[in-house]
C-alpha positions as CSV (number, residue, x, y, z in Angstrom):
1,X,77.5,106.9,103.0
2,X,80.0,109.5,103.1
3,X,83.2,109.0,100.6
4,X,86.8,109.5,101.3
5,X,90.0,109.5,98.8
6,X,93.3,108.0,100.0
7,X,96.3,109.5,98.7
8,X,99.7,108.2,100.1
9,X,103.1,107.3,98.7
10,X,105.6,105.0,100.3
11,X,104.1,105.7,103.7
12,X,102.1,103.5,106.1
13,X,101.0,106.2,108.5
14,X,97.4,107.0,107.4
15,X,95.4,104.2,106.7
16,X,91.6,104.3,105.7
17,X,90.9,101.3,107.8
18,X,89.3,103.5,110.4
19,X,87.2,106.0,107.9
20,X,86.0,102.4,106.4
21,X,84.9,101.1,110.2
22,X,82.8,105.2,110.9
23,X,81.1,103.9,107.5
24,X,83.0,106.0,105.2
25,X,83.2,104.3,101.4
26,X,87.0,104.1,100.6
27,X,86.6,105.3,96.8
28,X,90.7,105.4,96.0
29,X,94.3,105.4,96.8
30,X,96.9,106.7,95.9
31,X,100.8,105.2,95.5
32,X,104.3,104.9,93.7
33,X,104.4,101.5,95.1
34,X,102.7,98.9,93.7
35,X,102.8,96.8,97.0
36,X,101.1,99.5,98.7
37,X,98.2,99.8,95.7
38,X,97.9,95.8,95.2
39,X,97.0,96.1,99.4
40,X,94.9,99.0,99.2
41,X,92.7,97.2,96.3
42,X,92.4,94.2,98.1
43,X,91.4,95.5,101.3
44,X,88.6,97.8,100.1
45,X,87.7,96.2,96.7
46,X,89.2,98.5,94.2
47,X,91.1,98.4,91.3
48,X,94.1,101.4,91.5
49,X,96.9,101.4,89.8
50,X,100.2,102.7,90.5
51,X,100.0,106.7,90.7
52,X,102.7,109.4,91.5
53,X,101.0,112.5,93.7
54,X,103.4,114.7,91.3
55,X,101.0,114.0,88.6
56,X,98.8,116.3,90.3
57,X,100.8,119.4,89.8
58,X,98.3,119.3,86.4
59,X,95.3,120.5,87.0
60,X,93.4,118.5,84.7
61,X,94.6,115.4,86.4
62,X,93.5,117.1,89.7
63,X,90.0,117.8,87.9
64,X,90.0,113.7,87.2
65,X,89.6,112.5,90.6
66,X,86.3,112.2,92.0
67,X,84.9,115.2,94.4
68,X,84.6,113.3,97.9
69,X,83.7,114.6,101.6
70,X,87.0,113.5,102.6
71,X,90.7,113.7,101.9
72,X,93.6,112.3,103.9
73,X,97.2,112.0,102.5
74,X,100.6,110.9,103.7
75,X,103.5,112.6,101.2
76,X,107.2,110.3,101.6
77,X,108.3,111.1,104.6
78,X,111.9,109.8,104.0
79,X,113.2,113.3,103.2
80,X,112.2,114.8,106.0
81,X,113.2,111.9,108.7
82,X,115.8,112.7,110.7
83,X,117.5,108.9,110.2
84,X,117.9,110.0,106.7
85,X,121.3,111.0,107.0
86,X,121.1,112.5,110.5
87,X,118.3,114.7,109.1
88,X,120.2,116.8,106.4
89,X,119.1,115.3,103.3
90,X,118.1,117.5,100.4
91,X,114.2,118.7,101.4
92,X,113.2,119.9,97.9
93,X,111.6,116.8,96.9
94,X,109.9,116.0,100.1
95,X,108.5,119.7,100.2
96,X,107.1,119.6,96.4
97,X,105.5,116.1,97.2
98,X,104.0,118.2,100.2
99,X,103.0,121.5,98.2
100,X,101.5,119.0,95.1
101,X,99.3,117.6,97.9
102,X,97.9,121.0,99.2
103,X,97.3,121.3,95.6
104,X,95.1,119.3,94.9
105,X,93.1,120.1,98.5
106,X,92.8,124.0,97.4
107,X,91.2,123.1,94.1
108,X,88.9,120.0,95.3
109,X,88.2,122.6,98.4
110,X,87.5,125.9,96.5
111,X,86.1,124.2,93.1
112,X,82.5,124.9,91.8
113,X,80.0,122.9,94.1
114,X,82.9,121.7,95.9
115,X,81.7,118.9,98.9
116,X,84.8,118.3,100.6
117,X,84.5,118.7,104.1
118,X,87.8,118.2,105.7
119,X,91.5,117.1,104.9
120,X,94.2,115.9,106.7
121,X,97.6,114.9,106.0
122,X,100.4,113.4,108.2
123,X,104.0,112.6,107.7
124,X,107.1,112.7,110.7
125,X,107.4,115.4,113.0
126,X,110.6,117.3,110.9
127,X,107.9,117.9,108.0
128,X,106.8,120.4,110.2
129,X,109.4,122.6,110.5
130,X,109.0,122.7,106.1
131,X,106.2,123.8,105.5
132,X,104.7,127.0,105.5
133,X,102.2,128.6,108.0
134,X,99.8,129.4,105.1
135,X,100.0,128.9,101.2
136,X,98.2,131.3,98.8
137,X,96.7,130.3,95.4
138,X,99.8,131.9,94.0
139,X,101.9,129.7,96.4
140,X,100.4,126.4,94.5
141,X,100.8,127.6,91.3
142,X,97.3,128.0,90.9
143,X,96.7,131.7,90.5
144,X,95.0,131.5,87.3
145,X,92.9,128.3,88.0
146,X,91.8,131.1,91.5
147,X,90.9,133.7,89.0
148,X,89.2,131.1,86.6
149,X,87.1,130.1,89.9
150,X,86.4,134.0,90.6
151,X,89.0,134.1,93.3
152,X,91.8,136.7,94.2
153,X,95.2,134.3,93.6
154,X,96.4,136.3,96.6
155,X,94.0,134.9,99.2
156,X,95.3,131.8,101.4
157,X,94.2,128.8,100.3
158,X,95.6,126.1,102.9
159,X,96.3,126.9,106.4
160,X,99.2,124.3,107.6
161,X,102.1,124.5,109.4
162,X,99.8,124.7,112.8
163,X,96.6,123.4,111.4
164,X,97.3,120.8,113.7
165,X,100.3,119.7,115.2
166,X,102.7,116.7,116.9
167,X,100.3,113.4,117.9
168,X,101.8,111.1,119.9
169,X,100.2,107.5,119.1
170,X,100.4,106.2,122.7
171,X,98.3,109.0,123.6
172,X,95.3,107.2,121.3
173,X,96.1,103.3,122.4
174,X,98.8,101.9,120.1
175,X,101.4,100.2,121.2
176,X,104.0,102.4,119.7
177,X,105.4,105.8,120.7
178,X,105.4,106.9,117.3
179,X,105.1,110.5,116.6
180,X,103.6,112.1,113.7
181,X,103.0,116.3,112.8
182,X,99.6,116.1,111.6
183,X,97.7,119.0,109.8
184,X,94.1,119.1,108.2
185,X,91.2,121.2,108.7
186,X,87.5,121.0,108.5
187,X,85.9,122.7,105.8
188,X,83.8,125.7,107.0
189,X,83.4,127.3,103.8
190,X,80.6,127.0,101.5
191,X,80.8,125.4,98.3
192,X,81.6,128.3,95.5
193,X,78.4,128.1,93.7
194,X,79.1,131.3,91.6
């Protein structure tokens, strides 16, 4: 079976549930929230404790997480919603929480014998109009993990802003008219064996 890592915090949005029915092994999530970890664990049988995604802006706790074909994530989306004080509330948080996230993608994507095959993240449809159209190594802070990985820190490491786009989720069958911006990609790249 294939693996996938869940990383959410205070967000409902992307659930593994449906990886879990195509026969994808839930191996972790990801949360501030200890409702939303003591969930997770007892849906899919594991034992995660709280975890901030900001923890990640290290990259030794990036290197701790286990290598998986899959990645999906769901940053707070509270800074970014438009009810959250008619939509001007302070963005800095909600775009670091956002840029931590891509973080951790670039290095699980472009690492040695890397094996992820695609990413996605949601979050509201605002997020979208915060985040960049492409983010070099340099962008994520990670220009000398790049050069440490035989990279140029220059190159673009996640594609984003329209890696994707608005879903509408009456369009796939729920019940809702919920709209979410959506970005991921499928890994084309070979693993940097080097």
């Amino acid at each position: 079976k294939s693996r996938v890592k869940k990383s959410k915090e205070n967000d409902k949005e992307i659930s593994p549930e449906g990886f879990r029915r195509a026969g994808y092994d839930v191996i972790m999530g990801i949360d501030n929230w200890q409702p939303a970890i003591t969930t997770h664990n007892f849906n899919h049988g594991l034992n995660d404790n709280v975890k901030s995604v900001l923890d990640f802006e290290n990259i030794e706790e990036i290197n701790k997480l286990p290598n998986t074909d899959i990645i999906i994530g769901s940053p707070p989306c509270q800074l970014f919603s438009l009810s959250n004080q008619g939509g001007n509330a302070n963005k800095d948080s909600g775009i670091n929480l956002i840029k931590t996230f891509y973080k951790v993608i670039a290095v699980k994507k472009f690492q040695k014998n890397s094996k992820l095959k695609a990413w996605l993240m949601e979050n509201v449809p605002n997020s979208q109009n915060y985040v960049q159209e492409e983010y070099t190594f340099e962008d994520l802070d990670l220009a000398e993990w790049a050069l440490s990985q035989n990279l140029n820190p220059k190159s673009i490491a996640i594609r984003s802003k329209y890696n994707g786009g608005i879903l509408h989720a009456d369009d796939y069958g729920a019940a809702q008219s919920r709209r979410r911006f959506v970005s991921g990609e499928i890994t084309t790249r070979k693993s940097n064996s080097k």
